[in-house]
Structures are given as C-alpha cells and as structure tokens.
C-alpha positions in Angstrom: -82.5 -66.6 70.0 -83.0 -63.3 69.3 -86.4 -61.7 68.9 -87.0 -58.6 66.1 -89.5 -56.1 66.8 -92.6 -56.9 65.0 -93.4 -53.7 63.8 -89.6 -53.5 62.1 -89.1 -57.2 61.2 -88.5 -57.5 57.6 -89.4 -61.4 57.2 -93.0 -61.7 56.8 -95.3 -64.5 56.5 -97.6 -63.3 53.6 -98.6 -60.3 55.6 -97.7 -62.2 58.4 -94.7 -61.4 60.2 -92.4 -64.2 61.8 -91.3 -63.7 65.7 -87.8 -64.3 65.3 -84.6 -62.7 63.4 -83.2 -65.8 61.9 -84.3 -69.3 63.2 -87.1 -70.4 61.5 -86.3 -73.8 63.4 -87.7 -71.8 66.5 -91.3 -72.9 65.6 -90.2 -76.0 66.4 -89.1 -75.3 70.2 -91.2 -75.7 72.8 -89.9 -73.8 76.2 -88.6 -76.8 77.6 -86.5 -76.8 74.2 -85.6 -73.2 75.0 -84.7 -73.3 78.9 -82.9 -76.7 78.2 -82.8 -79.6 81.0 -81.6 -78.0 83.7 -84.0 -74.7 83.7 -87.0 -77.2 83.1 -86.0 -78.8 86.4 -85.6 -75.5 87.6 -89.2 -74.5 86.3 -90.6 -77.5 88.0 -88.7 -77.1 90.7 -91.3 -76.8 93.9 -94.5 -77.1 91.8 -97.1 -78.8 92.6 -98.5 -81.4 90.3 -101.8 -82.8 88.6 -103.1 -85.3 86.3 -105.7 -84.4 83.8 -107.5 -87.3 82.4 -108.8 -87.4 78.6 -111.5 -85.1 78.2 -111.3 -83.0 81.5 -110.7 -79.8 81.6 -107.3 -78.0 82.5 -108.3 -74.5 81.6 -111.5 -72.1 81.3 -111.9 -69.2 78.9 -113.1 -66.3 81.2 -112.1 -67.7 84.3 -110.1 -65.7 86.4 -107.0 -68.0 87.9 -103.6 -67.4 89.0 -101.6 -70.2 87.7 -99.5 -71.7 84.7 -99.2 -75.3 83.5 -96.2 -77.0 82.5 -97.2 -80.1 80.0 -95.0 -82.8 81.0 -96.4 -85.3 79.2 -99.8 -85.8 77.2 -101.4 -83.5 74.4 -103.9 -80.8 75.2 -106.4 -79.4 73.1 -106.8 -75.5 73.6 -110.0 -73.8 72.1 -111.7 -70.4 72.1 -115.3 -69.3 72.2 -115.7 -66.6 69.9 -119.1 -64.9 71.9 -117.3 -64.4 75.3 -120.7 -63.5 76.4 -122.1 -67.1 75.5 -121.7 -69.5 76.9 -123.6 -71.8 74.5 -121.7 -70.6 71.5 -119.7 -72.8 69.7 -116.0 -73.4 70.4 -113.0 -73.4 68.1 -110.0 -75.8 68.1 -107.1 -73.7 68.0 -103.7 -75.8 68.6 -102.7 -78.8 70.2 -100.2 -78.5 73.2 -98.0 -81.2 74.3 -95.2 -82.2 76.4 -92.1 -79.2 76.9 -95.0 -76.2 76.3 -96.5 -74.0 78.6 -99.9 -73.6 79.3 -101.1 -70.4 79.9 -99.2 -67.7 80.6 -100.7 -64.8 78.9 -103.6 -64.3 81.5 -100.9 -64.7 84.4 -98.1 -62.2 83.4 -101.3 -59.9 82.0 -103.5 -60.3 85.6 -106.3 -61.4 83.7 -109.0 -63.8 82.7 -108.1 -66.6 80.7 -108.6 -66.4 76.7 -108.8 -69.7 76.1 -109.9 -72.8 77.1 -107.4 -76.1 77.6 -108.8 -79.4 78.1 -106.5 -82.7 78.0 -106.9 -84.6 74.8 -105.2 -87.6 76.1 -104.1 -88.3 79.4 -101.8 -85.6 80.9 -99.0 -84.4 83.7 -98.9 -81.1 84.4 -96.9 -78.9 86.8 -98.7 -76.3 88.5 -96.4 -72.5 89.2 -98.1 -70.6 91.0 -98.6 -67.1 89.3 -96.7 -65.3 92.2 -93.8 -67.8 91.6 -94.1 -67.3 87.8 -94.2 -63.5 87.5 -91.4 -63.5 90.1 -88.2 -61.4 89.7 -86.3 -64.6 90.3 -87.9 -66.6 88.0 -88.7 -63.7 84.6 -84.7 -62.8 85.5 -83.7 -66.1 84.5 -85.9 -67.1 81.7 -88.2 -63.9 80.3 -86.7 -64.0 77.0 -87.6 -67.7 76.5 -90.9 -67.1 77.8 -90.9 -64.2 75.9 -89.8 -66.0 72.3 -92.3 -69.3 72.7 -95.4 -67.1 73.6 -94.4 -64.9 70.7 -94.1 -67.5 68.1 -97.2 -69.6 69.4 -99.5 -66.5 68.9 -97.3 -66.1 65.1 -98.3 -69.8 65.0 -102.2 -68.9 65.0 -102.0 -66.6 62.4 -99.5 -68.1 60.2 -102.4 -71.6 60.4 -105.0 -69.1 59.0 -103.3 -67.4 56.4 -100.7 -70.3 54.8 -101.0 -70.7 51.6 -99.6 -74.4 52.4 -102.2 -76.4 54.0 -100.9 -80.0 53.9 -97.6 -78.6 55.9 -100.3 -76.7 58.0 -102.1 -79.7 58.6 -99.0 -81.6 59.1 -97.7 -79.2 61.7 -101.3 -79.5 64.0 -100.7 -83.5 63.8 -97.4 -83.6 65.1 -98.3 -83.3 69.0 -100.7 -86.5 68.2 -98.1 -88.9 66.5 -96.4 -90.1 70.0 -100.3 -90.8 71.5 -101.4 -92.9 68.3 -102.3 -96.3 67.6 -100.7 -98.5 64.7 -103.6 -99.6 62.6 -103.2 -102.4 60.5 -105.7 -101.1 57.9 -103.6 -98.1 57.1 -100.8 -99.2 55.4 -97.4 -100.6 56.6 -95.8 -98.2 59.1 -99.3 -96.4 59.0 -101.3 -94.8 62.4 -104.6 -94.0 63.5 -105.5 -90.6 65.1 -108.2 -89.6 67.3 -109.4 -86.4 66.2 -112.2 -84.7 64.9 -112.7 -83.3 61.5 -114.1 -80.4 62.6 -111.7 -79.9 65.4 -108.5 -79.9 62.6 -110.4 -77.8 60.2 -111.0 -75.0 63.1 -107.6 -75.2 63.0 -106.7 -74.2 59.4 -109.7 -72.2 59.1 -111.4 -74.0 56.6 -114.7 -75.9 56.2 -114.5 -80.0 56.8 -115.5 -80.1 52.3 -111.9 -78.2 51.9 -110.1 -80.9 54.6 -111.3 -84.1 53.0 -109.6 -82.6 49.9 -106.1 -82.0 51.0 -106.3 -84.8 52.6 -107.2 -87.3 49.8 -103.1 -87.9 49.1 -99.9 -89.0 51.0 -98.5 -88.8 53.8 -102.3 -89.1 54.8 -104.4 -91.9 54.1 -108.1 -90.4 54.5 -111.0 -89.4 56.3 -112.7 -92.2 57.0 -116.4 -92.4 55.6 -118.5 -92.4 58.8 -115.9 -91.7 61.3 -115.5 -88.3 62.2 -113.2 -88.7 65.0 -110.6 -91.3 63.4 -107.8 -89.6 60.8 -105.5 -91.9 58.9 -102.0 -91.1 58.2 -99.9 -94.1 56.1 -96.8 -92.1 56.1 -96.1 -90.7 59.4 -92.1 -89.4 58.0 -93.8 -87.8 55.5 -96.2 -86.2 57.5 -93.7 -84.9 59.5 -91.4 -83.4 56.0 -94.7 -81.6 55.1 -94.5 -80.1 58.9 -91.1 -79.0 58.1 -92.5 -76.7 55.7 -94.8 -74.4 57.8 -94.1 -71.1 58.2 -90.8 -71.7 56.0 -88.9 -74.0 58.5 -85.9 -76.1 56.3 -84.9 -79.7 57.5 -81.6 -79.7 58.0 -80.3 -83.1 56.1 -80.8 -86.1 58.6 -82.8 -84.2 61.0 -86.1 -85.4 62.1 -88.7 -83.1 63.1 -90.9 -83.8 66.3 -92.7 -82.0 68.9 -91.8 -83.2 72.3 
C-alpha cells in the first residue's frame, strides 16, 4: 500500500484526511495483516513472551520503557490521561487493540515516554521486541513501511472516531476487537452476544456523553444498554454489527466478504 503525504492527500475525512492513496480496506489491517505470515514469524522471531491477565496492566502513560508488544491473542484496552501532570485525573478509553496489532511503537521509534496507557481487557499473549531490535536497521529495512502505514492509520483512526458523522459504524468499528471474546446470551436474541464493556468506556471512544450512546444504540444490530448494568452491552445481530463497521471512515464490503479484526 502506498501512503500519500498528509499535507497533499486529496481524500479527506470531513476535515479529516485518510492515511492511505486508495485502500480504504487498509483500516481494516492490522500489521500482522500487512507483514503477512511469514514476516509475523519473523517479527516474533527471538522475542520474549508474556501473559497479561484481564485487568493488568501492559502499558503506562509517562513511563519511560524501551519495548513494543506484539498482541497475539486477547483484546487490550489503551487509554489516555488527559492531565499528564495528574495522576488522579480521569482516563479516557481510546481504542481497543487486539490480536495482529502492535502495541506501542510511537514512544520506541520517538525515544520517549509512553502516551498512553494499555491494559489487557481480556486475557492476553504478547511478544516482547526489544526497542534495540525494533528500531534496528534489519528489522525497519524489512518492514518500515508497514509499520509506517498501521501507525499512520491508527492515529487517522482516533480522529476519524471523534469527528464521523456516522456513529453506529463508529460504534460498530470499536466493538469489533470484542466479538471473538464474547459470550452467547440467551436473552439477546437468536444468534445474539453479550459484551463486557463499559458505557463510559465506548462513549470516551466516540466522544460523546453516555445520554447520546443509549440513543444510537436503542436499534439493530444492537440490542441495548441494559438498565442497571453498565458494564454488559447487548448486540442481537453481530453480521450486522459488523456491515455497520464496514462503513467507518468509508470502507466498502466487497460482495461476500466478511469484515473482522483478527
């Protein structure tokens, strides 16, 4: 794939502009997607690797480490404080990260501090590189531009959540990491699922107030909010759910095509 310049690019997003020339498929890629099979193997190839159990976390905002994370497997939640300063200040949900990503990067190839934190939503595996390894000559020869291209479009991704005009496909796209790590509840319909996840948590993602979120969420493909439970989320048509994904950002299903995220 090949990347435009952002400041030339003449496909916007709103005001928005998207991270790639002519693959709007490309929000769909994780690296792994990117790098194929063989350079994933390659990528894991002599790292070391760690289990992060639900809730612990993988990442701190601020903290000054020299590694990346491969995910591969589990969903991770990845949140920012927006008062560096304080600590006490409340965090944001920003994305959901899940098995082919990678996990970050940005402070490594920058030599910096983290700028977010990443904690495991559900159980993860996650290969640790080494930010020597990762920044090597090696390593950026072979796959910079795919590093390149799925940082590029997951910071797009951010924005694009904020500003769309579209929020059931934006609400759809943050869901998609969850559907493989959900349980089948009876009460929600044949083929219906349960999610974990907070209210809050999804509407930090779109930007909105939890008032706005109970609204678009009143109709198909999800089922509800559930009165009293502000960590459950019901969806009674998970095919659907993942059509109204299809839409963010402008993405087209091609006919047959299913869209996931690994």
């Amino acid at each position: 794939m090949t990347l435009r310049d952002s400041s030339s690019s003449e496909q916007r997003f709103g005001r928005r502009q998207k991270p790639w020339k002519h693959e709007p498929e490309a929000l769909f890629e994780t690296l792994r997607d990117r790098v194929g099979e063989k350079g994933w193997r390659d990528l894991l190839d002599g790292a070391g690797s760690r289990t992060v159990r639900a809730g612990e976390r993988l990442l701190r905002q601020g903290a000054d480490e020299d590694f990346v994370s491969l995910v591969k497997s589990g969903v991770l939640a990845i949140d920012i404080r927006r008062d560096e300063r304080d600590e006490c200040s409340r965090r944001h949900m920003v994305a959901f990260r899940s098995s082919g990503d990678v996990i970050g990067e940005i402070a490594v190839l920058s030599r910096g501090v983290r700028t977010a934190s990443v904690t495991a939503y559900t159980d993860c595996e996650v290969a640790i590189v080494s930010g020597e390894r990762f920044r090597s000559a090696e390593l950026q020869g072979k796959y910079g531009a795919e590093l390149h291209a799925s940082t590029a479009v997951r910071q797009w991704e951010r924005e694009a959540l904020s500003h769309s005009g579209d929020k059931v496909a934006g609400l759809a796209w943050v869901l998609l990491p969850l559907l493989d790590h959900a349980q089948r509840r009876p009460g929600a319909g044949r083929g219906g699922i349960e999610l974990r996840v907070r209210q809050r948590d999804l509407a930090d993602c779109l930007g909105i107030g939890t008032k706005l979120l109970r609204r678009f969420t009143a109709g198909l493909p999800f089922g509800r909010m559930p009165e009293g439970r502000r960590e459950r989320f019901l969806v009674t048509d998970p095919e659907g759910l993942r059509e109204a994904a299809a839409r963010f950002g402008g993405g087209a299903r091609r006919p047959g095509e299913v869209i996931r995220r690994r």
